[in-house]
PyMOL CGO cylinders between C-alpha atoms (Angstrom):
from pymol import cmd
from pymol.cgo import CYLINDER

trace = [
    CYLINDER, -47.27, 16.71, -11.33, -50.53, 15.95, -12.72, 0.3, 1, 1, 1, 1, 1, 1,
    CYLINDER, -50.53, 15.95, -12.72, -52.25, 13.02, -12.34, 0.3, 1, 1, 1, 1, 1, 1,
    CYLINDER, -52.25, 13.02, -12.34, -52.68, 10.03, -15.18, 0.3, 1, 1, 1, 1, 1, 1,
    CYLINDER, -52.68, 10.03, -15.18, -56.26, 10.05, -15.45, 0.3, 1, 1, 1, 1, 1, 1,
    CYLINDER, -56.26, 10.05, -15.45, -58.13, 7.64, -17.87, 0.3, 1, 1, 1, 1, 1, 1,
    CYLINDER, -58.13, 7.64, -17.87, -58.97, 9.92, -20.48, 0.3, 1, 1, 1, 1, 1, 1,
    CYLINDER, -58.97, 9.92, -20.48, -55.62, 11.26, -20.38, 0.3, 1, 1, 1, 1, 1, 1,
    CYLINDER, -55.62, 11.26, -20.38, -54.15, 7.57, -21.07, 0.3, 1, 1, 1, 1, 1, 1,
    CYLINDER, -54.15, 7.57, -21.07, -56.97, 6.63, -23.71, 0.3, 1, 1, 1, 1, 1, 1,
    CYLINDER, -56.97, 6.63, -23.71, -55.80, 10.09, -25.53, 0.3, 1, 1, 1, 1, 1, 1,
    CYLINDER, -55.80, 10.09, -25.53, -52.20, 8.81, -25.84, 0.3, 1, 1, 1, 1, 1, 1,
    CYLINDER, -52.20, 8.81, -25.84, -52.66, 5.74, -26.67, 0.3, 1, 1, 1, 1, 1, 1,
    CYLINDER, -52.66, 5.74, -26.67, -54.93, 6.88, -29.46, 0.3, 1, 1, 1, 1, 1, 1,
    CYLINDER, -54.93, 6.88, -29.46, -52.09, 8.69, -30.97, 0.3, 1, 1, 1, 1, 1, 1,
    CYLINDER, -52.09, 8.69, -30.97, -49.96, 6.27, -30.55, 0.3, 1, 1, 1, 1, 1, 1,
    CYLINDER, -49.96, 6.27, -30.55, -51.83, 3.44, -32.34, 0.3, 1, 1, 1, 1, 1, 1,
    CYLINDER, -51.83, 3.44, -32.34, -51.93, 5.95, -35.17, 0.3, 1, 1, 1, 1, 1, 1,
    CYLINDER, -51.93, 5.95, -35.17, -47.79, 6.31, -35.27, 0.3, 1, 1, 1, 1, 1, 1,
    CYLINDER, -47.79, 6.31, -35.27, -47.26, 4.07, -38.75, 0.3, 1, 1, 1, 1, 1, 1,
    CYLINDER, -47.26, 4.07, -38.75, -44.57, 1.72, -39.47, 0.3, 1, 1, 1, 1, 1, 1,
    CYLINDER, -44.57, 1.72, -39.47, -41.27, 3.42, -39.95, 0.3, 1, 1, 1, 1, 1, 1,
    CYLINDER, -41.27, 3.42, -39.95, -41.83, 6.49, -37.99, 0.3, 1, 1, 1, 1, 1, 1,
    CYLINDER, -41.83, 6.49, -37.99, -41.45, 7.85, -34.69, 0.3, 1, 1, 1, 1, 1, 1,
    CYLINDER, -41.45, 7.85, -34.69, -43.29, 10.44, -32.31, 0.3, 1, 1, 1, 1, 1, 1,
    CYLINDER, -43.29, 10.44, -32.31, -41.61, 11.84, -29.30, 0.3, 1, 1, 1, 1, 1, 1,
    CYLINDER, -41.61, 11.84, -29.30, -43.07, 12.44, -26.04, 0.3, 1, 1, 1, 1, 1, 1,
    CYLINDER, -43.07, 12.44, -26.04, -43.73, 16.38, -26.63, 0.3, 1, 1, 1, 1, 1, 1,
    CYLINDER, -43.73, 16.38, -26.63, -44.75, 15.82, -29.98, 0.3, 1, 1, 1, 1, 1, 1,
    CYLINDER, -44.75, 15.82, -29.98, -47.91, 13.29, -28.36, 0.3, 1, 1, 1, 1, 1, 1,
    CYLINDER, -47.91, 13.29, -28.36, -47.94, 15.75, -25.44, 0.3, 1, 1, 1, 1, 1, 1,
    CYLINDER, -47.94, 15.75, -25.44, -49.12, 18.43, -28.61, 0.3, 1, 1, 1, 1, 1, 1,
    CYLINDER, -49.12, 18.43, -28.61, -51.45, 16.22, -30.35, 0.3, 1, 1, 1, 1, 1, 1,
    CYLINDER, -51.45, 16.22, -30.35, -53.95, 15.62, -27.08, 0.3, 1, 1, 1, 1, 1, 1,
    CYLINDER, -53.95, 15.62, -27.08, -53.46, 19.12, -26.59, 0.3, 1, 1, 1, 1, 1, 1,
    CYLINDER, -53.46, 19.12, -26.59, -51.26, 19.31, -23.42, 0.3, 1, 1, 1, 1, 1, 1,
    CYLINDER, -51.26, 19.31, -23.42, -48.38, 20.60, -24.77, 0.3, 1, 1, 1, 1, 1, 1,
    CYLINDER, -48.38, 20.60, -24.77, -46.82, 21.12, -21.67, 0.3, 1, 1, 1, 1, 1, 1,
    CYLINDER, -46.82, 21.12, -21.67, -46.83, 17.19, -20.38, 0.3, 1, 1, 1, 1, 1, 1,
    CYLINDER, -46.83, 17.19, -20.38, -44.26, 15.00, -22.56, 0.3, 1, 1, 1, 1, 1, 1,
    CYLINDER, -44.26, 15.00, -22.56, -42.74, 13.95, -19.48, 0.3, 1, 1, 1, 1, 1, 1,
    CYLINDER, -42.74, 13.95, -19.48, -46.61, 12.56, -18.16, 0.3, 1, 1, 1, 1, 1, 1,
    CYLINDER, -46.61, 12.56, -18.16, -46.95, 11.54, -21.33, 0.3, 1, 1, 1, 1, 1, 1,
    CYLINDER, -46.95, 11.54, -21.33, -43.88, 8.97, -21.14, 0.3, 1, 1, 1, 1, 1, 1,
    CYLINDER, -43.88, 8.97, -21.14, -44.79, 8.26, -17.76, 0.3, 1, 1, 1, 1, 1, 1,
    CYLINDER, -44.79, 8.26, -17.76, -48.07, 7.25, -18.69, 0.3, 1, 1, 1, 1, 1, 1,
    CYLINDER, -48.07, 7.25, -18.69, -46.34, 5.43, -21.85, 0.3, 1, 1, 1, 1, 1, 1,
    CYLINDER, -46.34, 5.43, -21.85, -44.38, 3.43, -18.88, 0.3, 1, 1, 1, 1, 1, 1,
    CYLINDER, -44.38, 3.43, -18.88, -47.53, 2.50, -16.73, 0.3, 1, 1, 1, 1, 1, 1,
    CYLINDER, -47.53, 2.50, -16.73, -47.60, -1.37, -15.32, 0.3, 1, 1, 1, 1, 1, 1,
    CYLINDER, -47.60, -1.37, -15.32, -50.52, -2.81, -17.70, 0.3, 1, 1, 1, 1, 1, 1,
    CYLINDER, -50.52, -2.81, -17.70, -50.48, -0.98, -20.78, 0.3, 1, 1, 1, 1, 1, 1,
    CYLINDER, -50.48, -0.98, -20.78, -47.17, -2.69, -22.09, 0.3, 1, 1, 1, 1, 1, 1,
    CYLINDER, -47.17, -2.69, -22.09, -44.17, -0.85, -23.57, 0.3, 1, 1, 1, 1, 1, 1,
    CYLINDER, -44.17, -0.85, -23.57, -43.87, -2.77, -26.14, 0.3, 1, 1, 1, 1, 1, 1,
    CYLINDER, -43.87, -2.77, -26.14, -46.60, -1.50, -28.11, 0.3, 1, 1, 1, 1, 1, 1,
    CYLINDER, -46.60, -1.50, -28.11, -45.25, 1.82, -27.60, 0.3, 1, 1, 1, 1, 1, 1,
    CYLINDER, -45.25, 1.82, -27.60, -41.45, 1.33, -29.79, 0.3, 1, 1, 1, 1, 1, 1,
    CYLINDER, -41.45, 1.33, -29.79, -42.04, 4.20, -31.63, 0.3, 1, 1, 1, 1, 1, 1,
    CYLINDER, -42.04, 4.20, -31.63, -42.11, 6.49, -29.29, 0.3, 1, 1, 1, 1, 1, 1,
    CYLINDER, -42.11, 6.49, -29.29, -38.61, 8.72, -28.36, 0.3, 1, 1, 1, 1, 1, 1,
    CYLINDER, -38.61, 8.72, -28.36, -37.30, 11.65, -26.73, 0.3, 1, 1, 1, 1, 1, 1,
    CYLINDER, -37.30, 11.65, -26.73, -37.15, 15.04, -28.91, 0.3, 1, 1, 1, 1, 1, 1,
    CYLINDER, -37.15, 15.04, -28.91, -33.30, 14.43, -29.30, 0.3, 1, 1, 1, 1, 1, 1,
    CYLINDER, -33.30, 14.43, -29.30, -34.15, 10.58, -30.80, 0.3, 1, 1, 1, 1, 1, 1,
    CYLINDER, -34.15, 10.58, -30.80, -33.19, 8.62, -27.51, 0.3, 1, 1, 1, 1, 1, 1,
    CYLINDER, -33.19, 8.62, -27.51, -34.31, 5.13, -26.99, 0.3, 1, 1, 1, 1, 1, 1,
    CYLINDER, -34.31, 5.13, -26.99, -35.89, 4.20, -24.00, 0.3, 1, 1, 1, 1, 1, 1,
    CYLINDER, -35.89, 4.20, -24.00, -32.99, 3.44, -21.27, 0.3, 1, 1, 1, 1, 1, 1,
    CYLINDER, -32.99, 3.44, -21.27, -33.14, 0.16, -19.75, 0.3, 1, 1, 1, 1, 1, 1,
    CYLINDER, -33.14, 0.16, -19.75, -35.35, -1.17, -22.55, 0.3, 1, 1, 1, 1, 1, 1,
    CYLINDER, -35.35, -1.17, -22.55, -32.81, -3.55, -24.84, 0.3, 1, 1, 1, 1, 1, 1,
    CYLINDER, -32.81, -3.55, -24.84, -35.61, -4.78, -27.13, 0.3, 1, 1, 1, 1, 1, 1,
    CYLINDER, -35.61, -4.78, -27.13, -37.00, -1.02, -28.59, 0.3, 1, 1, 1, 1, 1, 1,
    CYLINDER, -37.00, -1.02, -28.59, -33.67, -0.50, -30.93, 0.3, 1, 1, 1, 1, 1, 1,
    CYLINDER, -33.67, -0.50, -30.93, -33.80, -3.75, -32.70, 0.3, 1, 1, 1, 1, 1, 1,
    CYLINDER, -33.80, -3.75, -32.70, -37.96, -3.42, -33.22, 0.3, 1, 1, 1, 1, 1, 1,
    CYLINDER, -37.96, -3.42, -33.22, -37.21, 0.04, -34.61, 0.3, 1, 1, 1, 1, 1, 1,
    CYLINDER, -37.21, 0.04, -34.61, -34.31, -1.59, -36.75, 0.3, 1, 1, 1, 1, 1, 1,
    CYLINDER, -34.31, -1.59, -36.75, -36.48, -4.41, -38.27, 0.3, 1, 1, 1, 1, 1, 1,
    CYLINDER, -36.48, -4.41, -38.27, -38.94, -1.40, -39.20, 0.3, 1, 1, 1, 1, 1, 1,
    CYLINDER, -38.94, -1.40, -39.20, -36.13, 0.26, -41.20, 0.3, 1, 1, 1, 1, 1, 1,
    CYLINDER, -36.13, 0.26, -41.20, -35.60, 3.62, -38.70, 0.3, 1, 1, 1, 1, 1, 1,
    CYLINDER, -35.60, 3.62, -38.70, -32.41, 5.29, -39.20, 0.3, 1, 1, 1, 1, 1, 1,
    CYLINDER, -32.41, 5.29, -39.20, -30.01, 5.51, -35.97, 0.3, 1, 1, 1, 1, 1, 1,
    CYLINDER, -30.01, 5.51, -35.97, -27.43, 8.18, -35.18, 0.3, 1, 1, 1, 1, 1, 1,
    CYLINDER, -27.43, 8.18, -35.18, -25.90, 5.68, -32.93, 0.3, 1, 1, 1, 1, 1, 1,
    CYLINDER, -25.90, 5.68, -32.93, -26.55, 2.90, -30.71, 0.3, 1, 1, 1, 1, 1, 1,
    CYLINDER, -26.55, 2.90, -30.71, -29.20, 4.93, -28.71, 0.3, 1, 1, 1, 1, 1, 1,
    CYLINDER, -29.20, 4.93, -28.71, -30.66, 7.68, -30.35, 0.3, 1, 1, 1, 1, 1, 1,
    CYLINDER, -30.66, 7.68, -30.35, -32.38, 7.29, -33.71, 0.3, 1, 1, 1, 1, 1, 1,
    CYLINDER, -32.38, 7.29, -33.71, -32.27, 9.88, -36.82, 0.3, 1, 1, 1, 1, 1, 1,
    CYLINDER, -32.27, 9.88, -36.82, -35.00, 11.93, -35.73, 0.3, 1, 1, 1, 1, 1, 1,
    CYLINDER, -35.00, 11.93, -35.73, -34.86, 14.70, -39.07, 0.3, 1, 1, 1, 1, 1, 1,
    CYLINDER, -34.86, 14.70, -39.07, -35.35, 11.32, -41.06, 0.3, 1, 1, 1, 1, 1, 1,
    CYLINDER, -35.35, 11.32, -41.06, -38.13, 9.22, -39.43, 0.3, 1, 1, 1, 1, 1, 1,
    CYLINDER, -38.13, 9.22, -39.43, -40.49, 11.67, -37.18, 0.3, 1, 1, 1, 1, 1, 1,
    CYLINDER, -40.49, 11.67, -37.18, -43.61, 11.52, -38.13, 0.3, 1, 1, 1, 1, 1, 1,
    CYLINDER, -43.61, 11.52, -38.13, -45.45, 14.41, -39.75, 0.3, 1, 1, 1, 1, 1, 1,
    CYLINDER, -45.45, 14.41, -39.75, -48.02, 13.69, -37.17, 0.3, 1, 1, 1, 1, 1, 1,
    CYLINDER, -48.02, 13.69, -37.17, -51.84, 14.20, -37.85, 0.3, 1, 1, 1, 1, 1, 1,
]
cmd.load_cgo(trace, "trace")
């Protein structure tokens, strides 16, 4: 696996910051963006990183729309914001992704 370098993290987390209220990204879709297509998994590993604090990071889902598991609070943030759900833990991706930039 590669390694979560600095530059790396400050690339995603530039994206991320840009993801406006009401929308989601996924993982892949970031992965894209910083052009490393081929890391959504490093980039939700990187997303999950002691220090850097999920909770900034509620907008951010699988490609299918799942929630984080484990992490009650990222549902009812992305509620209050007025995201669609499928069900209890994925959200309506076709309705809320964000175009991107």
């Amino acid at each position: 696996m590669t390694k979560i370098d600095e530059d790396f993290m400050h690339d995603v987390l530039n994206i991320v910051d840009l993801i406006p209220l009401g929308r989601v990204a996924t993982y892949g879709q970031i992965a894209r963006m910083i052009g490393r297509p081929r890391n959504a998994r490093l980039v939700g590993k990187a997303l999950g990183k002691p220090g850097y604090g999920k909770h900034l990071y509620h907008r951010v889902v699988t490609a299918t729309g799942r929630l984080v598991p484990g992490w009650v609070d990222q549902g009812p943030m992305l509620a209050v914001e007025g995201i669609p759900f499928k069900d209890a833990n994925h959200v309506d991706i076709r309705r809320c992704q964000w175009p991107g930039i």
